[in-house]
C-alpha positions as CSV (number, residue, x, y, z in Angstrom):
1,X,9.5,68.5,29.2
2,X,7.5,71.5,29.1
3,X,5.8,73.6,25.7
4,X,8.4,76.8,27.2
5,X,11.1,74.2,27.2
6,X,10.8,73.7,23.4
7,X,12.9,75.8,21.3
8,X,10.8,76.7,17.9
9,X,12.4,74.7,14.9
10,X,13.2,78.2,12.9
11,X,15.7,78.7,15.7
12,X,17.3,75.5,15.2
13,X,19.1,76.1,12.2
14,X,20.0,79.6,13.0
15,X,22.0,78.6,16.0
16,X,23.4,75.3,15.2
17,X,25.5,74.2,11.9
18,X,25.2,70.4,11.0
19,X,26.8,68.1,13.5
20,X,28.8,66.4,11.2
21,X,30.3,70.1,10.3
22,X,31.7,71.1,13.8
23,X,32.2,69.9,17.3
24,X,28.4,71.3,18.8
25,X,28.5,73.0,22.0
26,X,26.9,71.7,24.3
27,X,24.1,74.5,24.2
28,X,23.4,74.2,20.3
29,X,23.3,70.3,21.5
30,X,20.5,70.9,23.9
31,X,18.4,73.2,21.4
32,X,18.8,70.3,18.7
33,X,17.7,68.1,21.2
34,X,14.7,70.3,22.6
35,X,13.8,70.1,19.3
36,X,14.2,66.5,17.8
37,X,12.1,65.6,21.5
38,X,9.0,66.8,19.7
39,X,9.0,64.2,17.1
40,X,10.6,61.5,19.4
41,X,7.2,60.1,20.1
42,X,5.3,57.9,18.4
43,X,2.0,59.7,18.5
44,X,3.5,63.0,17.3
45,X,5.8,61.1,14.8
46,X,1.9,60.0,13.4
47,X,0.2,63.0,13.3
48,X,3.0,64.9,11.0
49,X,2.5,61.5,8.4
50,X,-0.9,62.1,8.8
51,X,-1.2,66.0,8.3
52,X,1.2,65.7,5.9
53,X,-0.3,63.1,3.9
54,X,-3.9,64.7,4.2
55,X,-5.5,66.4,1.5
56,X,-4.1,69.8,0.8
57,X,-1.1,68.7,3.9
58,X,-4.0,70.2,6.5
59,X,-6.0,68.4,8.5
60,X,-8.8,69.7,11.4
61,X,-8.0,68.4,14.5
62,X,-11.5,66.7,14.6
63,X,-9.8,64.2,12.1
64,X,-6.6,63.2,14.0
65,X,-8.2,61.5,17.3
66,X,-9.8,58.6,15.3
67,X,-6.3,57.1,13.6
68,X,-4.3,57.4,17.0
69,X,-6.7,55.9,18.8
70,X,-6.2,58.6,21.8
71,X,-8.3,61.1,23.4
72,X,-9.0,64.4,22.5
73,X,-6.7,66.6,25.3
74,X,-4.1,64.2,24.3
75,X,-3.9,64.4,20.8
76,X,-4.4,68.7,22.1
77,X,-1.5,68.2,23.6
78,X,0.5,66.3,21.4
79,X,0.1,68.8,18.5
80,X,0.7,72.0,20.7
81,X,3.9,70.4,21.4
82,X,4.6,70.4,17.5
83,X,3.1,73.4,17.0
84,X,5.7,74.8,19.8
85,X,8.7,73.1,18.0
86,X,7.2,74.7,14.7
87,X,6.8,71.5,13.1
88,X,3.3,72.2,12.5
89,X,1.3,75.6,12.0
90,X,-2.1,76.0,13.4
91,X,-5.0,78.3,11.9
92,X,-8.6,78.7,13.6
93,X,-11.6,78.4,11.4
94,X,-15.1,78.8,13.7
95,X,-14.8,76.2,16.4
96,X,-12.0,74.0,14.5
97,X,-8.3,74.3,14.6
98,X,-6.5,73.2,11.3
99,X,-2.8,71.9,11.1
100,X,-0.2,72.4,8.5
101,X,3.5,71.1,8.4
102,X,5.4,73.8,8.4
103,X,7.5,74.1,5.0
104,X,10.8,73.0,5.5
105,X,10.8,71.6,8.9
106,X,11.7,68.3,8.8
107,X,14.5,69.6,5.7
108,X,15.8,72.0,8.5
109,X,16.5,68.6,10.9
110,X,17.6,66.6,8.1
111,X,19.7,69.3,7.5
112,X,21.3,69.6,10.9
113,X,21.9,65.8,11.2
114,X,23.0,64.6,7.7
115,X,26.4,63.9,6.8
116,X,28.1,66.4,4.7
């Protein structure tokens, strides 16, 4: 799965009601799923706890390849892919990137598969 192939989370909840409220079409199915691919990995599944539990929920990407354990382009990777989804929101500081969970994000997924 590619970055393009990712729909952005803030789309999510405009095109798809809860499952658990209607029958999905198959389209809102694949977006939901486009989207719930991004955090169906362990790695990326970590870095959210970990931004989110950092101080101020931001963390420089110069302090997420130690805990994982995994190289530099990786963990690149792995956060563009959040940042794609709009899990995570990304702000440049000098030569540092800085991550932030995007408010509401994981609510809006929740959201879309809780029971009413």
């Amino acid at each position: 799965m590619t970055t393009a192939e990712l729909l952005p989370l803030r789309d999510v909840r405009a095109c798809c009601p809860p499952i658990t409220g209607e029958v999905m079409t198959a389209q809102n199915a694949e977006s939901l799923a486009r989207s719930l691919k991004a955090l169906a990995d362990p790695a990326r599944l970590r870095l959210v706890s970990i931004v989110a539990a950092h101080e101020a929920q931001e963390a420089c990407v110069c302090d997420l390849t130690e805990p994982l354990g995994l190289s530099q382009p990786t963990v690149s990777h792995h956060l563009k892919v959040l940042t794609d989804a709009g899990f995570l929101s990304r702000s440049k500081r000098g030569t540092w990137a800085y991550y932030r969970l995007v408010p509401g994000s994981l609510d809006a997924v929740a959201g879309l598969i809780a029971t009413v």
